[in-house]
VMD Tcl script that builds the backbone (N, CA, C; Angstrom):
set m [mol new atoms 150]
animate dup $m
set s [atomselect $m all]
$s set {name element resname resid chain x y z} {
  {N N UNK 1 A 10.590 0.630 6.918}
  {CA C UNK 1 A 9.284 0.925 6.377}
  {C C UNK 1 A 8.820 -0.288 5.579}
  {N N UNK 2 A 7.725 -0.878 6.093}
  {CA C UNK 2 A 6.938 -1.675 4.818}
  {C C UNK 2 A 6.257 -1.279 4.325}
  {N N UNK 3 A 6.762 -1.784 2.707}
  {CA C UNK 3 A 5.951 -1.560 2.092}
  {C C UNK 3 A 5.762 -1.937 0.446}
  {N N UNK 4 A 5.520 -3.739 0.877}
  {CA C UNK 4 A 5.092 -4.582 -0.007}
  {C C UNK 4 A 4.125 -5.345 0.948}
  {N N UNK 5 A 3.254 -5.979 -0.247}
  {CA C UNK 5 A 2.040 -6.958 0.836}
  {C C UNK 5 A 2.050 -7.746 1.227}
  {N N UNK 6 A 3.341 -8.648 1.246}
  {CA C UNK 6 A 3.882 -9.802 2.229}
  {C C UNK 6 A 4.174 -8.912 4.000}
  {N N UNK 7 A 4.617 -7.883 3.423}
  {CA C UNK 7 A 5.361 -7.194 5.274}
  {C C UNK 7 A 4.174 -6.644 6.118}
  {N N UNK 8 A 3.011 -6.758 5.844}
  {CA C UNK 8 A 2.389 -6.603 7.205}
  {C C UNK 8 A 1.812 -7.936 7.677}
  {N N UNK 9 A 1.622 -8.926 6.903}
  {CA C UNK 9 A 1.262 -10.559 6.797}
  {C C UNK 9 A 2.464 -11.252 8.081}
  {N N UNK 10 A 3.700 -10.036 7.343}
  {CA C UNK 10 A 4.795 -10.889 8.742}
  {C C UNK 10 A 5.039 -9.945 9.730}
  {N N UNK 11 A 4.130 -9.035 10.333}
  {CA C UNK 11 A 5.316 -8.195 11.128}
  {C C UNK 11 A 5.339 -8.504 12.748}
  {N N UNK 12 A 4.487 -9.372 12.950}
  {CA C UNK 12 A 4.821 -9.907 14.160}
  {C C UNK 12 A 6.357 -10.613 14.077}
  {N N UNK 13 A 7.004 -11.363 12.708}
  {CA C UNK 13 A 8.082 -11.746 13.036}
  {C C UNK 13 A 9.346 -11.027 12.975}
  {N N UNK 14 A 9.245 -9.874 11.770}
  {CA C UNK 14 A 9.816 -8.852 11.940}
  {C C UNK 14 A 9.924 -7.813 12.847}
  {N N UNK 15 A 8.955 -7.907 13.689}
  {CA C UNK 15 A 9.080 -6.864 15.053}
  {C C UNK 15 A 10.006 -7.374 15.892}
  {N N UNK 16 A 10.392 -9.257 15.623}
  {CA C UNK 16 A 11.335 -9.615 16.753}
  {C C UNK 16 A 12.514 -9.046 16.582}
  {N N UNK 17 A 12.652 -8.517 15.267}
  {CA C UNK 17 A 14.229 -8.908 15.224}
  {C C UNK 17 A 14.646 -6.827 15.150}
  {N N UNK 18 A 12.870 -5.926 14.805}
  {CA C UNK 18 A 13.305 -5.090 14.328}
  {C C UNK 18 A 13.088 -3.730 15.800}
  {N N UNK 19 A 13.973 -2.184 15.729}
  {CA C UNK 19 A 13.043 -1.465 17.058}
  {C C UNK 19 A 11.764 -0.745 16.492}
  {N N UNK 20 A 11.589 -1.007 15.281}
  {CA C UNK 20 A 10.675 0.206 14.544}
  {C C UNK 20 A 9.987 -0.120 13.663}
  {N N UNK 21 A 8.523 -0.003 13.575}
  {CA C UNK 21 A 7.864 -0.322 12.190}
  {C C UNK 21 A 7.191 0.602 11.628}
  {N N UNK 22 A 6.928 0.760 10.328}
  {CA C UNK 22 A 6.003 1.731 9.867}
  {C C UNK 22 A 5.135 1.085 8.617}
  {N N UNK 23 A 4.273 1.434 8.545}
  {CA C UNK 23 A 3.483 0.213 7.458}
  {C C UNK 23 A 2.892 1.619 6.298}
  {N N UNK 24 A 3.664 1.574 4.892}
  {CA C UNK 24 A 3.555 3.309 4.062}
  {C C UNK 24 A 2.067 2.464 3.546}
  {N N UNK 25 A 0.893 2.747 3.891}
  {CA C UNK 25 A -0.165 2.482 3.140}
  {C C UNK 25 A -0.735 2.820 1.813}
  {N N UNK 26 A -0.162 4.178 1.412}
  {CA C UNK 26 A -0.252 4.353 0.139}
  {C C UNK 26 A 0.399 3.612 -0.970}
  {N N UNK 27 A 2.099 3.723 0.058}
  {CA C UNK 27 A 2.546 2.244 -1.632}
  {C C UNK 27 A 2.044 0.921 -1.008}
  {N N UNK 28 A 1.252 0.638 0.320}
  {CA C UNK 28 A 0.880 -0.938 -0.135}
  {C C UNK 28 A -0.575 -0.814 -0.917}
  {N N UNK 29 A -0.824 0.077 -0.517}
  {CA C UNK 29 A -2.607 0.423 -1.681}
  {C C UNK 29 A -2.299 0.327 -3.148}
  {N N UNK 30 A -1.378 1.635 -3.402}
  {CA C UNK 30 A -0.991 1.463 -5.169}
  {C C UNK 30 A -0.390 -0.609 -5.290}
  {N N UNK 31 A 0.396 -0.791 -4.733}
  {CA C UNK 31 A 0.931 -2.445 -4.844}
  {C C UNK 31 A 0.137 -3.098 -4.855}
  {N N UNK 32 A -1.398 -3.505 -3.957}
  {CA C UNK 32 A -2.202 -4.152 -3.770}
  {C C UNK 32 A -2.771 -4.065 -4.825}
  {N N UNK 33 A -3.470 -2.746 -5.381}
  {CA C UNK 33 A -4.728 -2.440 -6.676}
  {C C UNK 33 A -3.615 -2.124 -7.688}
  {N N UNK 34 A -2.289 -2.080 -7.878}
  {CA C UNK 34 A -1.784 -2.242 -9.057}
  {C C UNK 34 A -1.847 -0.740 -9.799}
  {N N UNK 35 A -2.256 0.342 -9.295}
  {CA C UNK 35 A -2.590 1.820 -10.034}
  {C C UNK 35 A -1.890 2.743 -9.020}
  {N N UNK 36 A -1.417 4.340 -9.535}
  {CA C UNK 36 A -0.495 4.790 -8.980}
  {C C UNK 36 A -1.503 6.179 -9.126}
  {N N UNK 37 A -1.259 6.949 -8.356}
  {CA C UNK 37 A -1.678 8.625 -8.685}
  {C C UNK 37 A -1.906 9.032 -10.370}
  {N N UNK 38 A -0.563 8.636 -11.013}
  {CA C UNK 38 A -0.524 9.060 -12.364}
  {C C UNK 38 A -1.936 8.111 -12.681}
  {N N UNK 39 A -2.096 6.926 -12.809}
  {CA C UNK 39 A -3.229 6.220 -13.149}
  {C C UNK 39 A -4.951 6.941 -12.575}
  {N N UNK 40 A -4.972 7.896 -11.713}
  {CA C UNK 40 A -6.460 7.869 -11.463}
  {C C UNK 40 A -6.657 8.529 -12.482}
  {N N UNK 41 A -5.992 9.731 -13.519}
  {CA C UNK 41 A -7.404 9.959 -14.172}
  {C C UNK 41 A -8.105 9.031 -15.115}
  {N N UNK 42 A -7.639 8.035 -15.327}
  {CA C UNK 42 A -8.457 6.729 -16.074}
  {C C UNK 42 A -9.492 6.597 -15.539}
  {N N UNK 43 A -9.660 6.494 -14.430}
  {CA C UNK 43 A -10.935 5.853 -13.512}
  {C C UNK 43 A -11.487 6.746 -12.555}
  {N N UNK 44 A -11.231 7.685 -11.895}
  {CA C UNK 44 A -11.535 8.988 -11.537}
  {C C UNK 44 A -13.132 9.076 -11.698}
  {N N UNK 45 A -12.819 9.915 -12.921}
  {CA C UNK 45 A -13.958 10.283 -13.634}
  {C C UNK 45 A -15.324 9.644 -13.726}
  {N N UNK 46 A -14.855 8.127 -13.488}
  {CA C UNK 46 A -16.368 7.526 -13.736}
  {C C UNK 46 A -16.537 7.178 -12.655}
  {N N UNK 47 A -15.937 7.437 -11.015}
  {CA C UNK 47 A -15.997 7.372 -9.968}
  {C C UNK 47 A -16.834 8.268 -9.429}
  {N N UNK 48 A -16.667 9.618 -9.987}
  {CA C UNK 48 A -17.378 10.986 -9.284}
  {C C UNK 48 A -18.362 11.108 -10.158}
  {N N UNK 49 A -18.519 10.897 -11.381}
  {CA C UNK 49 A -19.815 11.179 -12.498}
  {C C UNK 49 A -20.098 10.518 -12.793}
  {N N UNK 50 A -21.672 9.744 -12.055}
  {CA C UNK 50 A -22.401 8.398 -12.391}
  {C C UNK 50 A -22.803 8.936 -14.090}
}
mol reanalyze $m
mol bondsrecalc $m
mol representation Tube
mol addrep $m
């Protein structure tokens, strides 16, 4: 499973060597933007109520 934001950047080279890929988008989303489930209600709120 990848799932840091270097491993989909490589998975053409990792497909050589691997039989299986899976790319978990939620932990490369939380990794990428740095915020986790526990973190939305910080920002939530001013997302849904202009």
């Amino acid at each position: 499973m990848i799932e840091t934001p270097r491993g989909p950047l490589t998975a053409g080279e990792i497909a050589q060597t691997s039989e299986f890929l899976s790319l978990a988008t939620n932990d490369l989303t939380q990794t990428c933007l740095g915020m986790s489930r526990d973190d939305s209600g910080s920002f939530i709120p001013a997302c849904t109520h202009p």
